[in-house]
N, C-alpha and C positions, 0 to 999 in steps of 0.2 A: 523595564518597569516604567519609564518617564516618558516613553515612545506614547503609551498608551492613552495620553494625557493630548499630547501633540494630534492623534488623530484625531479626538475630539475637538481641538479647535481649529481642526482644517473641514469640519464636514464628519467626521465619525462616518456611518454608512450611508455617502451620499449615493451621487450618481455613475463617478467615478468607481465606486465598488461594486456598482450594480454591473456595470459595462462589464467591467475587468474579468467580476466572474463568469459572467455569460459567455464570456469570449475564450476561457480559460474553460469551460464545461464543454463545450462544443466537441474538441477533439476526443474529450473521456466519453465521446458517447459511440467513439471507434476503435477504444480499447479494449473494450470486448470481443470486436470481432477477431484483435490481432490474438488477444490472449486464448480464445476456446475456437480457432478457427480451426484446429485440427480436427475436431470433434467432426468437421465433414470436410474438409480438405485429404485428409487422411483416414476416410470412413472406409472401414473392410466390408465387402458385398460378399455374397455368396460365389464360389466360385469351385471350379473343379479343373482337371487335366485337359489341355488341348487333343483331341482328337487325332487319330494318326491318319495321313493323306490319303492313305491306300484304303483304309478302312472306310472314308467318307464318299470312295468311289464304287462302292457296292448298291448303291442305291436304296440302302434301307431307310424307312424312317428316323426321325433324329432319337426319338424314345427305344428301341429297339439299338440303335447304334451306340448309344451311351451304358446300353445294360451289360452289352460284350466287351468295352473299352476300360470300365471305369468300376471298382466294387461300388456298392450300393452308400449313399453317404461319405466315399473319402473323400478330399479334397484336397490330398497330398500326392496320392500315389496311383497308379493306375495299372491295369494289365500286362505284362511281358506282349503276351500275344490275344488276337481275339478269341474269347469266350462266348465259341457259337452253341455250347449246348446250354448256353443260359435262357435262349430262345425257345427251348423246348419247353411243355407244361410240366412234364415231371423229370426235364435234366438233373443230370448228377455228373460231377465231376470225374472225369477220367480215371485220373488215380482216386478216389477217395479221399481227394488234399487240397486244400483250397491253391487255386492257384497262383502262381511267381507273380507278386509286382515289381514295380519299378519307381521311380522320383518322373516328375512332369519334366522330360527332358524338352517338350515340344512347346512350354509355357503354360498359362492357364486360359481359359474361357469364364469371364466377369458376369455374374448378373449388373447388367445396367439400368435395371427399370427405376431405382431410386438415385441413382449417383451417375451421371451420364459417366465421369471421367473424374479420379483422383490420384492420389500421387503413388496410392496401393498398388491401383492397375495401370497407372502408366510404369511404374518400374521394379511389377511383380514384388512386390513388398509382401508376401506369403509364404506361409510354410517357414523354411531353414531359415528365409530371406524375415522374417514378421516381425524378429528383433530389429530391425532399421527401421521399422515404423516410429517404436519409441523411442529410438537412439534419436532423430530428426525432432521431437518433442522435448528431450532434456535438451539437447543442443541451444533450441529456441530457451530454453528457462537458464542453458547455462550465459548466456548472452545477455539475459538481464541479471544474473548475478554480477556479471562485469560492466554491466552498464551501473549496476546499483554502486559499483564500490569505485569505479570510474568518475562518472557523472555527480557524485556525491558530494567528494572532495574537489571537483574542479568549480562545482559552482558556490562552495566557498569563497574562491581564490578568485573567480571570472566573472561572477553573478547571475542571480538565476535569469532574467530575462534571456543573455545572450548563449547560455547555453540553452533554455528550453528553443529557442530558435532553431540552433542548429540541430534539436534532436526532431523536430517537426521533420526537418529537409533531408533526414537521416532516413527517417521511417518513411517517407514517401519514397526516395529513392530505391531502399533497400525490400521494401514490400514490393513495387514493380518490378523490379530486374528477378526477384523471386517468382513471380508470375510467368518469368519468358527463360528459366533457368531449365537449360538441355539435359541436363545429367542431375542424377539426385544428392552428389557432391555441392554442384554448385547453389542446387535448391537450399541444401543445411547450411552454406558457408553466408547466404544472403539472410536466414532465418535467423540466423543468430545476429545476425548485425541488425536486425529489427529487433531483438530483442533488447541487445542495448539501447539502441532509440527510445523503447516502452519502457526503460528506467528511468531516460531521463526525464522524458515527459511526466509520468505520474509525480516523481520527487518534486519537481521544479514549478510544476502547474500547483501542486500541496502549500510547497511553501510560499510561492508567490503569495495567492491570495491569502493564506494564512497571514502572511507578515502586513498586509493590508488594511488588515479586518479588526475594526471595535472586539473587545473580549467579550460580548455581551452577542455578538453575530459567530460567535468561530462557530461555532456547534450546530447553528443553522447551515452554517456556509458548505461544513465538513459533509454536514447529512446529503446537502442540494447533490453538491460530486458524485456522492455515493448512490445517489436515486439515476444520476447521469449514466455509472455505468452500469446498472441496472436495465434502465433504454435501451443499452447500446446493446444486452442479449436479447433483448427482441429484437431488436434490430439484425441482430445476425441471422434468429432463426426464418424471418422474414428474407433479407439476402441470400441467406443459403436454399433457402425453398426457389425463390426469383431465379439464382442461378449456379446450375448443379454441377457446371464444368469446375472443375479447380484454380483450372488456371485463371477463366474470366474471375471466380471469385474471390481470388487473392487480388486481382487489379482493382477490381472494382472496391473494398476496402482501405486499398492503399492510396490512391488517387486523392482524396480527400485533405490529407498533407501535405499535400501542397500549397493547398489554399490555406491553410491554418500559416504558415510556411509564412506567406505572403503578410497577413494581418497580423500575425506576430510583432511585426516593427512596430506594431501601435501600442503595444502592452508597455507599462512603465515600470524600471527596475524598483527592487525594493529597497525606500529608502534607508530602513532596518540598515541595511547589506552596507549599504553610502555608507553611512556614518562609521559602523563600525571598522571598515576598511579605511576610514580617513578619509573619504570624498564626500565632505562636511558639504563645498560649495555644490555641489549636480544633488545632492538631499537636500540641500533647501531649496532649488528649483525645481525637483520634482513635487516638491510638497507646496508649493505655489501653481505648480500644476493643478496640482487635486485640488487645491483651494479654490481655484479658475470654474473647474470641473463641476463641482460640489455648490456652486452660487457661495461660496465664500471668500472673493476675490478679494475684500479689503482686509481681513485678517488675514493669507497669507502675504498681501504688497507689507504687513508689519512686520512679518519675520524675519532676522537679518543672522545673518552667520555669525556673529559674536551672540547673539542669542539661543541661539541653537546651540552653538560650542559648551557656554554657559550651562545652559539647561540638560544635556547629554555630555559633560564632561568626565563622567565616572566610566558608561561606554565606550566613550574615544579614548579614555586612557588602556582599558584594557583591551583593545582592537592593537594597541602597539607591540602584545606579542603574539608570537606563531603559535596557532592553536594546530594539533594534528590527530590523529585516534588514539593516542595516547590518553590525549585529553578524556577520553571518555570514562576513563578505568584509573586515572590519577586519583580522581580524590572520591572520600567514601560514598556521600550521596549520589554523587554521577555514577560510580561503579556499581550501585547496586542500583539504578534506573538501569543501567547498558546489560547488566545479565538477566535482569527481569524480563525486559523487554527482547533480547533474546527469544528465550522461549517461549513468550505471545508471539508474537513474529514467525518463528519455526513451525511452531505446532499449528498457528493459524493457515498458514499457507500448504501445512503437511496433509493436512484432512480437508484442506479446501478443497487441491487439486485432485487427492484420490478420488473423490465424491464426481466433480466436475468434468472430469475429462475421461468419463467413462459411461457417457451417456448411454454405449451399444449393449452396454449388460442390460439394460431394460428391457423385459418385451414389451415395449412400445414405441409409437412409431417415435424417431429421434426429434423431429421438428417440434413434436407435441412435448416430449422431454424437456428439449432447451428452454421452448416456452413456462412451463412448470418450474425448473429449476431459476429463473428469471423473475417471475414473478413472486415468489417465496422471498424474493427480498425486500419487495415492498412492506409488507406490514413487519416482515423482521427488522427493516433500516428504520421504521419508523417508530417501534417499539423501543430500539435503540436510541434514537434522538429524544423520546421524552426522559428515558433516564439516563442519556447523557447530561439534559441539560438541568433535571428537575431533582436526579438522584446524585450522581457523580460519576464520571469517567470509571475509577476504579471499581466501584460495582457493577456499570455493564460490563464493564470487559473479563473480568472475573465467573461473572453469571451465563453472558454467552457463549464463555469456551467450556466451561463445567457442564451444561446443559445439551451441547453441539456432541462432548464428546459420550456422555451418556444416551444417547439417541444412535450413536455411533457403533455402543456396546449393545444395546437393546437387540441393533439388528441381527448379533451374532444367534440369541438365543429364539429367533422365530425361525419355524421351516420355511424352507425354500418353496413349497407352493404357497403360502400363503405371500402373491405377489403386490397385494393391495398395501399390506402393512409393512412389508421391506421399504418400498417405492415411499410409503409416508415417513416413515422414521428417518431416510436418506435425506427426501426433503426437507425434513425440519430441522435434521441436522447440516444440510449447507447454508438453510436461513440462520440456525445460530452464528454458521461460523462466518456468513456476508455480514451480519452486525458486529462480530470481533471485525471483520477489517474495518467497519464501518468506524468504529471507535480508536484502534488503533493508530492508525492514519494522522488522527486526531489527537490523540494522547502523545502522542512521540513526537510532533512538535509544540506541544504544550511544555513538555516536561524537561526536554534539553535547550539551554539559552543560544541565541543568536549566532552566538561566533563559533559555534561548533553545532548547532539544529541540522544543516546538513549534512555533514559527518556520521550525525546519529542517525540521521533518515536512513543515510547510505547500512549503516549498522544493520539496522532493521530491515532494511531491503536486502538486502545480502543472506542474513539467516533467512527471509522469506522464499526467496530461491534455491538456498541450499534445501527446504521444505519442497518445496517443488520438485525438485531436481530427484528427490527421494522415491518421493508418491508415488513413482511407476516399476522402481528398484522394489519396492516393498509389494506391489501387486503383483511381480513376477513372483515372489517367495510363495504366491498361494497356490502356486500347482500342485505342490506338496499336501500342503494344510489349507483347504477354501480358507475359514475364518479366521486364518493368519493376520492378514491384511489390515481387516475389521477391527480386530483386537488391537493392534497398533495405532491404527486412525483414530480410534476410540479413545485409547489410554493418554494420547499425546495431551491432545487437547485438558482433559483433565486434572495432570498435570501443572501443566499452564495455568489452569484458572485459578490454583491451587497456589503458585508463584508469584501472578499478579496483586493478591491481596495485597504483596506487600510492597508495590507503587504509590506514591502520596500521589492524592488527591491534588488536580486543577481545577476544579469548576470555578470559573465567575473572578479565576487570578490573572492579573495581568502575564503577558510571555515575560519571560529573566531575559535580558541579555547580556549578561557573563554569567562563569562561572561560579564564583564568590555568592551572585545571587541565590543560582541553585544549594550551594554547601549552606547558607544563611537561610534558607526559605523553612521556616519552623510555622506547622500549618494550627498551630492554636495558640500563636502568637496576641496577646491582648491589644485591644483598640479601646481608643477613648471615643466614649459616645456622646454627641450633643445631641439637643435637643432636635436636628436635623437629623442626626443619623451617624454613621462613622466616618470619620476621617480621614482621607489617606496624604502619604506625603506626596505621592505622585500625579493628585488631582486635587490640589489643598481647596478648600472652599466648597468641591462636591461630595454628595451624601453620597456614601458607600455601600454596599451591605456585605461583601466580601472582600477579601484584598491579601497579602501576605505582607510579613517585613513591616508592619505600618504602624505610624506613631502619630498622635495628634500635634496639632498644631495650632497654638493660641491665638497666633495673630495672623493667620492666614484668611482672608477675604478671597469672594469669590468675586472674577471681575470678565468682562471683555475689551480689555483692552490691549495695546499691543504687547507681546513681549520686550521692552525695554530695559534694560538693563537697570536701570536705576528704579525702574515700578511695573514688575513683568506682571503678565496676567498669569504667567502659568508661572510659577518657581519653582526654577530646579531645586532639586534634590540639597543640594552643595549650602543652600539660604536657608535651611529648615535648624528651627532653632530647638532644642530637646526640653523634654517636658520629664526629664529624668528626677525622682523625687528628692536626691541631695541635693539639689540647685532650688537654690529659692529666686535665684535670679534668670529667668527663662531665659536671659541673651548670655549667659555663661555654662559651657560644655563640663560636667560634670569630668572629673583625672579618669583616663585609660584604667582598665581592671587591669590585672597582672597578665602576661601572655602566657599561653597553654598551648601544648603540645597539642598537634592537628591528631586527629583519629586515622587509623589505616582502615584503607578498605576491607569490608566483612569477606569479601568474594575469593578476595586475590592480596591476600596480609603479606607477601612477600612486597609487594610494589610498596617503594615510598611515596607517601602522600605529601604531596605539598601545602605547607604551612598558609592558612587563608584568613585575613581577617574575621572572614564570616563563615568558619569554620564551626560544626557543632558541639565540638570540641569547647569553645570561649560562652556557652549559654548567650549568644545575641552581639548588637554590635552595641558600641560607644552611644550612650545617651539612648537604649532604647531597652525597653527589659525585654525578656518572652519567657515563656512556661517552658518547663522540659519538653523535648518532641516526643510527639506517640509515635510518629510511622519510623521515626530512625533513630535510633538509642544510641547516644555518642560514644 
């Protein structure tokens, strides 16, 4: 809450945040290619039986030698023996039986005219063999579920700058050695350790700039990311057309992490992270940094560690216990963010990748696919950012899984020739579901506080995976039933859209950082209005127009001066004097209400919740009133 107050008088969105992001965007514009690189890494060509030696030394032409070797259209099985009376004009079979096959003991013969070389026809991934195609594609998505629940919780504990580091130098190593990988063992065991790489990176490049950014830029900041890796499918299907070997084309993706690798050291950790870990002293140098950065050198040379401690003393006290995933499902309101957010997560990611990673069902050409399914995001992410920012988080994400997954269902009831209107519905349903990640992303560190955001990212990454992980389990089921598949990808999502209603609203709030904040955040909490505008306690003296938790403040001036302890320009939290209406004396705190039993969570009523000052349970905190809640009934 008070953080928010602090970037403002370091520079708010100076230059230091312009950098930070650009620099942070860059590698998301090579996430693409790692995330959908299978789509031609692993593209199946037409192909049939290798030809028998002896057969090839008869001298026939190749059309005439294929007629006797191979039935007409298999591509599994071929003749026992040759089949010379098929050369006849009006042959018939021997016995009146069609003739003995056999399985491609001799391998296959690839069309190569579109895919010189992939990982299908380097190691016969066909036929019996075609399930290790997408066993090699969960593996990669089972790698960022371990990276998600990995990487999550360590850059709680380690910070996110120095893990998104090590996952840069992760994913370059592990994307190359995948390129020169002899066996298609070793090919899976490197694909996966990229995948954990691609966890860490998307989490940690999120939350960095997230914890960086004025509340009045996340929404811009979230969208810019999401336009990046929009880029970054052209980008691929551009790469992929440039270079159709597999192998050059996994190096030539990977390569790039290196250099991110390198520049990394210049990214600064987040001071959010400092503080709340107790490294009071390295946040305020960092935040003298950005002050440097930002042309506000002499406002940060004012800020001194007892002011800081001062002014964030409510966070540092609660950085002194061990937060763990527990955390997420302890108390009511985090419990029902952590199951909501669930199934947007799940479902988002389940019908993403059904749709996405199965560009060969089109008949069209793939490259022109990629491009199509890439470009669908543009005006989808941008339709998303005006009602993320203008309507509220919880109605776009709501609206474009309800809509993605209806689009989804539609396709089940058109016929299969009419290929124009399949092809359109699929699109408009992967643009809805690019604008659920687009918002997602965004909402889920809005919604969970500092000392556990990554934790929850990891949450959220985690079912996004086990969503993935599905998407190709559930297109196998439609051998049986084609519109098996459809009907599942369809329903999910709807669902979801269905479940997210009931996520409270962030637009235009500062991030919580504890817990206590989120269990207190009662979103039609009253403010006192001046003739300026609304008041907050966390920016006393500036005009507001949204806020949570906020109470006016009579004697609050707005200043630029230093924070000094004895006449700070920003006043913490801890100096705000209550405007509570039994006090007629504003510098005396109205007596504690009586204590109240905390609420159990709605989700999971067997967990005990922990007892919290600003639990919603107690209607509000000491000296502050607030209305009953609408999103969460105590």
């Amino acid at each position: 809450m008070a953080f928010a107050s602090l970037l403002e008088h370091v520079g708010g969105m100076g230059r230091f945040q312009v950098a930070s992001v650009l620099l942070l965007a860059l590698p998301v514009l090579m996430m693409a290619s790692h995330n959908l690189l299978q789509n031609f890494t692993a593209a199946t060509s037409d192909h049939r039986c290798r030809l028998r030696w002896e057969v090839n030394a008869t001298g026939l032409d190749p059309q005439d030698l294929l007629r006797i070797s191979v039935p007409h259209g298999e591509q599994c099985r071929r003749f026992v023996t040759p089949q010379w009376w098929l050369l006849e004009a009006n042959g018939s079979a021997p016995n009146s039986s069609w003739p003995e096959t056999e399985p491609c003991h001799d391998g296959w013969t690839y069309d190569r005219s579109v895919f010189t070389s992939t990982i299908v026809t380097e190691w016969d991934l066909v036929c019996s063999s075609r399930g290790l195609k997408q066993l090699a594609q969960s593996l990669y998505m089972a790698g960022v579920l371990v990276g998600g629940i990995v990487f999550g919780g360590l850059a709680d504990r380690f910070g996110r700058r120095l893990l998104l580091t090590w996952c840069y130098l992760q994913m370059g190593i592990a994307g190359t050695c995948s390129s020169f990988a002899p066996t298609f063992t070793v090919y899976c065991l490197f694909r996966f350790l990229t995948g954990t790489a691609f966890s860490g990176v998307v989490l940690n490049s999120v939350s960095l700039s997230l914890e960086w950014m004025p509340t009045r830029t996340r929404a811009l900041v979230g969208t810019f990311t999401g336009y990046c890796y929009t880029t970054g499918q052209f980008l691929l299907a551009g790469i992929a057309y440039a270079v159709p070997d597999w192998r050059w084309l996994q190096l030539t993706v990977s390569l790039p992490f290196f250099c991110f690798f390198l520049y990394s050291w210049w990214l600064t950790e987040s001071a959010r992270w400092l503080v709340m870990v107790g490294k009071s002293q390295q946040a305020l140098k960092e935040l003298q940094k950005v002050a440097r950065i930002n042309g506000k050198k002499e406002e940060g040379d004012k800020l001194d560690i007892e002011a800081l401690r001062s002014y964030m003393q409510k966070e540092m006290a609660s950085s002194r216990s061990r937060h763990t995933v527990v955390d997420l499902v302890r108390t009511p309101v985090v419990c029902r963010i952590s199951c909501c957010l669930c199934f947007v997560w799940f479902s988002t990611s389940f019908a993403y990748y059904g749709l996405a990673m199965d560009l060969q069902n089109f008949d069209f050409n793939i490259y022109v696919i990629q491009l199509i399914f890439g470009a669908v995001d543009i005006p989808a992410k941008l339709v998303s950012i005006l009602t993320i920012t203008f309507v509220g988080r919880r109605f776009t994400q709501s609206v474009a899984l309800i809509l993605a997954g209806l689009a989804i269902l539609a396709n089940t009831l058109v016929p299969r020739d009419l290929r124009m209107i399949r092809t359109a519905l699929a699109v408009f349903g992967k643009g809805c579901l690019a604008a659920s990640f687009n918002c997602v992303f965004l909402y889920t560190g809005e919604l969970y506080p500092t000392v556990i955001r990554q934790t929850g990212m990891g949450l959220g990454n985690t079912m996004a995976r086990l969503g993935s992980i599905m998407a190709p389990l559930v297109k196998m089921a439609g051998e049986g039933f084609p519109m098996l598949p459809f009907i599942i990808y369809g329903a999910a999502p709807v669902v979801s859209g269905l479940v997210a209603i009931f996520l409270p609203e962030t637009r235009d709030k500062a991030l919580p950082e504890t817990v206590e904040e989120v269990e207190g955040r009662l979103p039609d909490a009253p403010r006192t209005q001046t003739p300026e505008g609304f008041m907050s306690p966390e920016d006393p003296g500036v005009p507001m127009t949204q806020g949570s938790q906020e109470s006016s403040h009579p004697g609050a001036q707005s200043s630029q001066g230093p924070p000094d302890p004895k006449d700070l320009s920003i006043r913490p939290p801890s100096t705000l004097l209550s405007t509570h209406p039994a006090s007629e004396d504003p510098g005396v705190l109205p007596p504690k209400p009586p204590p109240r039993s905390p609420g159990r969570c709605p989700f999971l009523p067997t967990l005990c919740c922990l007892p919290l000052p600003s639990c919603p349970g107690s209607k509000g905190l000491p000296g502050i009133r607030f209305r009953a809640p609408r999103d969460f009934a105590p």
